[in-house]
C-alpha positions in Angstrom: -16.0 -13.1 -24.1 -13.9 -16.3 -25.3 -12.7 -18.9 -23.1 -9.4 -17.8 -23.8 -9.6 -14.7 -21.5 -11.3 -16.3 -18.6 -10.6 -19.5 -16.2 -12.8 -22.1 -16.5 -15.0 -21.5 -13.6 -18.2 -22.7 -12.2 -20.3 -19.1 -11.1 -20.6 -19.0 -7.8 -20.0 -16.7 -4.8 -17.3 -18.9 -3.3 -15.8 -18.8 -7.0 -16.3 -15.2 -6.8 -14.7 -14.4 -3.3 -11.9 -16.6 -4.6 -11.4 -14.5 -8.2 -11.2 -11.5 -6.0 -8.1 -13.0 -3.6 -6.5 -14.1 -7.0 -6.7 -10.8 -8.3 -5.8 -8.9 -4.8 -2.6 -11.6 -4.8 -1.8 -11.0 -8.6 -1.7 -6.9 -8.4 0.2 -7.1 -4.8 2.9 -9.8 -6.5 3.1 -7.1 -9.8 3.5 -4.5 -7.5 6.9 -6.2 -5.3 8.2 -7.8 -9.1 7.6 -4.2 -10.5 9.5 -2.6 -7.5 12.3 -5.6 -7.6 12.7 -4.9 -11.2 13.3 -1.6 -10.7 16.0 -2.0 -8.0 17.9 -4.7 -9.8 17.9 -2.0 -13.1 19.3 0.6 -10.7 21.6 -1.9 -9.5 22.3 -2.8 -13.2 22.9 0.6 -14.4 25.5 1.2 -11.1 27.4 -1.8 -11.9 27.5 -1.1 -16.0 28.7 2.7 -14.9 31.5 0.8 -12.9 32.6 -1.4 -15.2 33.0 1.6 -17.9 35.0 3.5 -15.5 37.1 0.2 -14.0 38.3 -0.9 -18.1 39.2 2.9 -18.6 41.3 2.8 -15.6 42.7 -0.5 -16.2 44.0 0.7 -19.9 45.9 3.6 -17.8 47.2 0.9 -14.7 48.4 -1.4 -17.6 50.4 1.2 -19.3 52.3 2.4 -16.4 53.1 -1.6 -15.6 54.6 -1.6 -19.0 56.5 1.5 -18.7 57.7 -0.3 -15.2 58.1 -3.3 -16.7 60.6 -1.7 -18.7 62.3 0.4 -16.4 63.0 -2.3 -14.3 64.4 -4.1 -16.4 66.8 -1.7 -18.2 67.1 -0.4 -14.7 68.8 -3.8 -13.1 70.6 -4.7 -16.4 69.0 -8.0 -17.6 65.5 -10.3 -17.8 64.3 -11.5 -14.8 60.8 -12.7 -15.5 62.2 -16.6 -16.2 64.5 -16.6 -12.3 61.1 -15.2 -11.1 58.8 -17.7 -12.1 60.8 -20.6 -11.7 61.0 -19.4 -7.9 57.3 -19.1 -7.4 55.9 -21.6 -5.0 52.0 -20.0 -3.9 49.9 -17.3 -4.7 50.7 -14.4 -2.1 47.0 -12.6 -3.5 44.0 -14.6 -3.2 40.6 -14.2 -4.1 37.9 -14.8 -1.8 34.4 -14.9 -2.9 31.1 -13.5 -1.2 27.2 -13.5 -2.1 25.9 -9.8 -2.2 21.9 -9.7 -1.7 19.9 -7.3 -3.6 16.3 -7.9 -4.0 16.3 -11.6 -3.4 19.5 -11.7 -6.3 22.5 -13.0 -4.9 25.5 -11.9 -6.9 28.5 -12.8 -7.1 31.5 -10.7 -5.0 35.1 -11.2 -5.5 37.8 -9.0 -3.1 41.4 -9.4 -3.0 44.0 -10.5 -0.3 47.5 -11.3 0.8 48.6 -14.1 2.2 51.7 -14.6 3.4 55.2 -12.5 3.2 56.5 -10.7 0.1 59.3 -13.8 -1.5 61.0 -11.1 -3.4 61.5 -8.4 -1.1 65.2 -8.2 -1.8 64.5 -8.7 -5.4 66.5 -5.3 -6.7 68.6 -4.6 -3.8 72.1 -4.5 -5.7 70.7 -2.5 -8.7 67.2 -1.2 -9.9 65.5 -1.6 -6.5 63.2 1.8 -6.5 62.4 0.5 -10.3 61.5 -2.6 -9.3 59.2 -1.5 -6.2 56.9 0.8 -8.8 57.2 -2.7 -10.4 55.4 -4.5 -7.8 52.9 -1.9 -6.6 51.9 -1.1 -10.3 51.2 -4.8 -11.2 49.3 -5.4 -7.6 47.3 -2.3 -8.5 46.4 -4.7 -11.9 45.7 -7.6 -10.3 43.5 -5.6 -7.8 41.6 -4.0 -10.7 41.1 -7.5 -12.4 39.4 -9.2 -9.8 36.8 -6.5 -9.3 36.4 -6.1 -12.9 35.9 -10.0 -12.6 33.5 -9.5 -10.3 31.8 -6.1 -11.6 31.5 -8.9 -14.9 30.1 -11.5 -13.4 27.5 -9.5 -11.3 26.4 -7.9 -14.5 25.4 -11.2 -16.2 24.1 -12.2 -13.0 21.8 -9.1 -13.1 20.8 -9.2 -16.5 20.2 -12.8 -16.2 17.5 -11.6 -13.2 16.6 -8.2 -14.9 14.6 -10.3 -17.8 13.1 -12.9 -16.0 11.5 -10.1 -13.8 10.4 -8.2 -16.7 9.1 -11.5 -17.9 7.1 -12.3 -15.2 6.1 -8.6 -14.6 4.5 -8.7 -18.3 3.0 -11.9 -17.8 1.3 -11.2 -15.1 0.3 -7.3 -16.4 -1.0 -8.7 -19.7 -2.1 -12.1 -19.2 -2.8 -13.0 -15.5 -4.9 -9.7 -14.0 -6.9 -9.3 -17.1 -8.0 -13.0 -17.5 -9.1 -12.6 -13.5 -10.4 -9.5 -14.5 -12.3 -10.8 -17.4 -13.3 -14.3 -14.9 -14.5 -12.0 -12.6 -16.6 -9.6 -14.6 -18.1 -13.3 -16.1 -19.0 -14.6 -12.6 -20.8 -11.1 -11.6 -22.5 -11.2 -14.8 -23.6 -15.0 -14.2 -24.7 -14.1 -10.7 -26.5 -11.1 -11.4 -28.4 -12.9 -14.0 -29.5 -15.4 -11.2 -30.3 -12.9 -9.2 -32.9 -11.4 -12.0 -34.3 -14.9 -12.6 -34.6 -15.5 -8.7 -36.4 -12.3 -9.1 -38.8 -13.2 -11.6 -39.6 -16.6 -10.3 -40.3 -14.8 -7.1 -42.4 -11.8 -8.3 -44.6 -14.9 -10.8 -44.9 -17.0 -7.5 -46.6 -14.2 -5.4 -48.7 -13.2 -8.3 -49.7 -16.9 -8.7 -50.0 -16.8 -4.4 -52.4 -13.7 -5.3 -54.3 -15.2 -7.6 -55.2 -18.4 -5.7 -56.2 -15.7 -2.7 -58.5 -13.6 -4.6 -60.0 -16.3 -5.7 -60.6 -18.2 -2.2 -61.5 -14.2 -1.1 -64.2 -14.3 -4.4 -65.7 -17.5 -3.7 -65.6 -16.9 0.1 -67.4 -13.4 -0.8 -70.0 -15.6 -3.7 -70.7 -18.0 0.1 -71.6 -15.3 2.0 -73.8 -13.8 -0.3 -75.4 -16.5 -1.1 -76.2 -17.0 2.3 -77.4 -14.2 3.2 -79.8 -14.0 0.5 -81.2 -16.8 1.8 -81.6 -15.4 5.0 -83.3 -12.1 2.8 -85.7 -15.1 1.6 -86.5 -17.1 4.3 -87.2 -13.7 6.4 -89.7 -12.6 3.2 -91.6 -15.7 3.2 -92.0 -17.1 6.8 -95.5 -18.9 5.7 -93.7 -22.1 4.3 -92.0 -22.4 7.5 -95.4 -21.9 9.4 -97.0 -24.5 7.1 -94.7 -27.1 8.1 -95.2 -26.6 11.7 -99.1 -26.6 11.3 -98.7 -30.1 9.4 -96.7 -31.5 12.0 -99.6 -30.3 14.9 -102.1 -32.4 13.2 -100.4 -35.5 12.8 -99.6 -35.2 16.5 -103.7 -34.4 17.0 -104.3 -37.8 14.5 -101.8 -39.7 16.6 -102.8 -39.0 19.9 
């Protein structure tokens, strides 16, 4: 095992319980990033699907503002685009702007409204006036498919922005962060066990050296007693050497007295 694939770690069973809630967090935090990963791809995939379908429509929405355009204008009998935007003072459609949550991703939400009344109501009225109403709801109905294509655009960037740093960090932490705990653990519970086999051995030499000590107190105790009771044997076998010394003694008292 290299040092590459395991913490530096002193072997332990503080350092062990410690490895374990590393590696408990680590799969629980692959888990969530592997379930928010797959949300933000559905959400992805949604948003790519609207997108496709919003640009097709827009390609038809543009057309018929053309054809409009045109009508109107043969319709009421000259060009009135410059008298038009000379007279513009505001924006009647604005664009408001909202954060849309999904899986801790905020993205970006634009939505259409009107403000205010309609300047050129009467725009039309002496000639070209139904012309020039398919006018205005055609080019709303552009504007209106803009914005959310604007915002179906910038949510997708958004997304994929998110989508790869969560593949990023769900790889990292798949092939780099659970198997170096992995491998840090197995090392400590290889380290321990092997203290656990020397503790063993020093134990198991200790009492044979404890057993050794006592059988020989228990041989030397046995090597006492036997020698003293072969003394008793002897001293019961020849009781004249006691006797003598007792006689002796009588007639030193007789001498002295």
């Amino acid at each position: 095992m290299s040092g590459k694939d395991k913490i530096n770690i002193f072997p332990s069973r503080g350092a062990q319980s410690t490895m374990k809630a590393r590696l408990a967090g680590a799969v629980k935090g692959h888990s969530l990033l592997k379930k928010k990963a797959e949300a933000l791809q559905l959400r992805f995939r949604q948003i790519l699907s609207k997108i496709v379908d919003t640009k097709t429509l827009m390609g038809d929405v543009m057309k018929d503002a053309a054809f409009s355009l045109a009508e109107a204008k043969f319709a009421s009998g000259g060009d009135f685009n410059q008298s038009v935007l000379q007279n513009v003072t505001k924006a009647r459609i604005k664009i408001r702007s909202r954060m849309d949550n999904v899986a801790g991703t905020n993205l970006p939400v634009f939505e259409s409204f009107e403000d205010g009344a309609d300047t050129y109501e009467l725009t039309g009225l002496s000639r070209g006036g139904q012309q020039m109403a398919k006018l205005k709801i055609y080019y709303k109905r552009a504007i209106e498919l803009l914005i959310e294509l604007a915002s179906l655009q910038a949510s997708f960037v958004t997304l994929d922005i998110a989508v790869k740093i969560t593949n990023r960090r769900v790889n990292a932490i798949e092939h780099v962060i659970i198997p170096r705990y992995e491998c840090t653990l197995a090392y400590i519970i290889s380290e321990l066990d092997e203290l656990e086999r020397e503790e063993f051995y020093r134990l198991k030499k200790i009492q044979e050296k404890k057993k050794k000590i006592k059988d020989k107190a228990e041989k030397e105790r046995l090597a006492l007693k036997e020698a003293d009771r072969l003394k008793e044997e002897e001293d019961i076998a020849h009781p004249e050497q006691h006797g003598r010394i007792f006689d002796n003694s009588s007639e030193e008292e007789d001498l002295l007295f």
